[in-house]
C-alpha positions as YAML, in Angstrom:
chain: A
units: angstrom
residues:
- id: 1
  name: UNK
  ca: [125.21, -68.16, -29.63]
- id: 2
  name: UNK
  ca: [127.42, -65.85, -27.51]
- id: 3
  name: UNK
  ca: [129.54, -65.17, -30.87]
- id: 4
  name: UNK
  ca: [126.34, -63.68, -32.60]
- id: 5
  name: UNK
  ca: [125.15, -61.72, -29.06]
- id: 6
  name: UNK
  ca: [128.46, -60.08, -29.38]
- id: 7
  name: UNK
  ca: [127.72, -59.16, -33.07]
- id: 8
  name: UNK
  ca: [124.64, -57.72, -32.24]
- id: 9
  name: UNK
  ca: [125.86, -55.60, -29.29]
- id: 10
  name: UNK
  ca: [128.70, -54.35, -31.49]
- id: 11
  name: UNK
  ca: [125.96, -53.52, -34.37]
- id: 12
  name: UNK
  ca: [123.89, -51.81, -31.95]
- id: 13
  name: UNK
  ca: [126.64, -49.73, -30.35]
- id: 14
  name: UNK
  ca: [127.70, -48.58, -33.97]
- id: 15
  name: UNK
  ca: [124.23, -48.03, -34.71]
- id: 16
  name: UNK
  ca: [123.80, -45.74, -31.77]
- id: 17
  name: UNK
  ca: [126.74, -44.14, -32.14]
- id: 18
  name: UNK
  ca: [125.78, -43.33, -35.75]
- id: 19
  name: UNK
  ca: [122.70, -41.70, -34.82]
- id: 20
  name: UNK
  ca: [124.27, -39.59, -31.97]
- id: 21
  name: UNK
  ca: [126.87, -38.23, -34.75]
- id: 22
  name: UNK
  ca: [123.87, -36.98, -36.79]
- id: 23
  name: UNK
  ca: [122.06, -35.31, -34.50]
- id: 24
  name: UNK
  ca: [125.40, -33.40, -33.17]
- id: 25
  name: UNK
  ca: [126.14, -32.77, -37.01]
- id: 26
  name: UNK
  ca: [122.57, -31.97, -37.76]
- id: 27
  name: UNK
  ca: [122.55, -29.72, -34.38]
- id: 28
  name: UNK
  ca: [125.70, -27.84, -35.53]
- id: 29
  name: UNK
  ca: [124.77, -27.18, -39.06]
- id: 30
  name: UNK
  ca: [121.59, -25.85, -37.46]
- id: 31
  name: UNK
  ca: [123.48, -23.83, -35.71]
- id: 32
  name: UNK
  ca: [125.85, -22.28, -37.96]
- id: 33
  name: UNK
  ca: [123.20, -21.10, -40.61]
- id: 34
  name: UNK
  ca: [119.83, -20.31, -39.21]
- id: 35
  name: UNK
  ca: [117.03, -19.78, -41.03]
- id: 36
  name: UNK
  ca: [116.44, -16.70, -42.89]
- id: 37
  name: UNK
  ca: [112.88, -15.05, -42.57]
- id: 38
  name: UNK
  ca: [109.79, -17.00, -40.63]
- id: 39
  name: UNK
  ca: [107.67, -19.92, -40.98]
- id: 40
  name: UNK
  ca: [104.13, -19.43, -41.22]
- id: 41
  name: UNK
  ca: [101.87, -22.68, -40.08]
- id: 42
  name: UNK
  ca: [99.06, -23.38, -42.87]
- id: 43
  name: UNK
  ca: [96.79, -26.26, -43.19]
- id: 44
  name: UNK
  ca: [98.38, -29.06, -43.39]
- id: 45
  name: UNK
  ca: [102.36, -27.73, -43.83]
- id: 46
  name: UNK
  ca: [104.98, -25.01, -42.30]
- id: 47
  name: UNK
  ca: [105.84, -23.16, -44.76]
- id: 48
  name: UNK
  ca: [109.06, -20.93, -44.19]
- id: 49
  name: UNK
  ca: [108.74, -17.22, -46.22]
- id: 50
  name: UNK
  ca: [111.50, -14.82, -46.83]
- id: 51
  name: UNK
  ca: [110.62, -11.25, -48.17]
- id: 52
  name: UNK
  ca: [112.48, -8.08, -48.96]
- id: 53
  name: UNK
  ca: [112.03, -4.69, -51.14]
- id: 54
  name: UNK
  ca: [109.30, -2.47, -51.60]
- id: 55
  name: UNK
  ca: [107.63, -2.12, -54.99]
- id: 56
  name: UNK
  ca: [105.49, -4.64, -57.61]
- id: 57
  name: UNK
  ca: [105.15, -7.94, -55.93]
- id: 58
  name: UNK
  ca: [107.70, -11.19, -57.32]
- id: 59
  name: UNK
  ca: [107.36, -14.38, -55.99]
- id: 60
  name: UNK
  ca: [110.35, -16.48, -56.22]
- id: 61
  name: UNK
  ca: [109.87, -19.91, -56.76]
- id: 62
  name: UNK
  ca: [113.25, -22.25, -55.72]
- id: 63
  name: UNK
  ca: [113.56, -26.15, -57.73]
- id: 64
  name: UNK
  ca: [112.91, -29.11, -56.36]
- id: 65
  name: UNK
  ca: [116.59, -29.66, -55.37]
- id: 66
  name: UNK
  ca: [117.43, -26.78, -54.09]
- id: 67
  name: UNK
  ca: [116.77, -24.36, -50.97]
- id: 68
  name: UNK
  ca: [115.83, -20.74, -50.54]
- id: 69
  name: UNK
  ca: [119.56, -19.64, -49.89]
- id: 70
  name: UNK
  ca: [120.18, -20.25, -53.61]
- id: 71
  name: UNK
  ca: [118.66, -16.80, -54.35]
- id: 72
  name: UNK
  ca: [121.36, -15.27, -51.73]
- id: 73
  name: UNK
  ca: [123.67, -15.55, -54.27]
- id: 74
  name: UNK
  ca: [124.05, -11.81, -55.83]
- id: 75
  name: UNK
  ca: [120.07, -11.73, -56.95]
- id: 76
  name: UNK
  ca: [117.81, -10.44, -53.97]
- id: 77
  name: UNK
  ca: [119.62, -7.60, -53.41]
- id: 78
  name: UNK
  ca: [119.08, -5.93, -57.00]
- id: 79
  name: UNK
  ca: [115.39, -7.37, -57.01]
- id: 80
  name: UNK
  ca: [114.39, -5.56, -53.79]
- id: 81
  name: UNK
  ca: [115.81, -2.61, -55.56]
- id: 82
  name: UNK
  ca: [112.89, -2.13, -57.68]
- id: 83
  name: UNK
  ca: [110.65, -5.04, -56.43]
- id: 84
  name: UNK
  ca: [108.44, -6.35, -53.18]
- id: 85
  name: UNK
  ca: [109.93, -10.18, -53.42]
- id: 86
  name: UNK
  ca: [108.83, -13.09, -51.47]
- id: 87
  name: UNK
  ca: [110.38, -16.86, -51.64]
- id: 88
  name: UNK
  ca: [109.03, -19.91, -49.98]
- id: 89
  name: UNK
  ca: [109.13, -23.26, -49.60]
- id: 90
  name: UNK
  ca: [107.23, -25.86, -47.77]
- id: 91
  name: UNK
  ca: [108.64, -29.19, -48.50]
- id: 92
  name: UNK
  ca: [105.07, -31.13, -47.27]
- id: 93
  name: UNK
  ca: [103.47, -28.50, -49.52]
- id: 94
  name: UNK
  ca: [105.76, -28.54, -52.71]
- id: 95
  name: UNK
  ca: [106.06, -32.51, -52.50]
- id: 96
  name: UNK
  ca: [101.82, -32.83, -52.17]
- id: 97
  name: UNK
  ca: [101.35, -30.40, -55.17]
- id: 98
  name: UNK
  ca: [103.99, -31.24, -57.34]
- id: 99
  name: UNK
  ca: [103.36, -35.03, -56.94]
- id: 100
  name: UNK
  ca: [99.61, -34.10, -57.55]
- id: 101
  name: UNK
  ca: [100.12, -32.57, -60.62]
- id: 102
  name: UNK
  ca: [102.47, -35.19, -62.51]
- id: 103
  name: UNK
  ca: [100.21, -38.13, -62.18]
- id: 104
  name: UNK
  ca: [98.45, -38.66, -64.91]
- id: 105
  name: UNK
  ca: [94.33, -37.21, -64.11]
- id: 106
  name: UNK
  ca: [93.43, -40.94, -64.35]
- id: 107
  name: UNK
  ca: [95.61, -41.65, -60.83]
- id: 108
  name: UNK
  ca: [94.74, -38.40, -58.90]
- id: 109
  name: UNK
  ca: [92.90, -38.70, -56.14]
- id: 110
  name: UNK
  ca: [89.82, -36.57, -55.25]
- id: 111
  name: UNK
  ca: [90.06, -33.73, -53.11]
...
């Protein structure tokens, strides 16, 4: 009995000590690349919006596993040369529409 109270204990303290590494790594990643642009708070999801340029409106749309810094990458710069883009993503959003739309009509749910 004591032999499996010491297990536990020693689980729990790695345990613990597992979750206070992620939130210090989670808290430095954080800090080391904030968030580009603002969130906006809709119904039901925060979604967070980057825009740049002036001219004809593009909205860039970002895959499922990626993030909005993938467009950083050489692309918005010569789009807001001769367009008004915006990017967003939402992942409450994306994941309840996308999941919405590949079920077959026959498993949707009503609105």
């Amino acid at each position: 009995m004591t032999l499996l109270l010491i297990v536990l204990l020693i689980l729990a303290l790695v345990v613990i000590g597992l979750v206070a590494f992620t939130a210090r790594t989670a808290a430095r990643v954080e800090a080391g690349l904030p968030p580009q642009g603002r969130f906006i708070d809709v119904p039901g999801a925060r979604l967070h919006v980057v825009e740049k340029g002036e001219g004809p409106a593009l909205l860039l749309i970002h895959g499922l596993a990626s993030n909005l810094r993938h467009f950083t990458y050489g692309v918005m710069d010569r789009l807001a040369a001769d367009y008004r883009w915006s990017q967003w993503t939402g992942r409450a959003v994306a994941t309840r529409y996308a999941c919405r739309a590949l079920r077959p009509r026959w498993a949707r749910r009503p609105r």
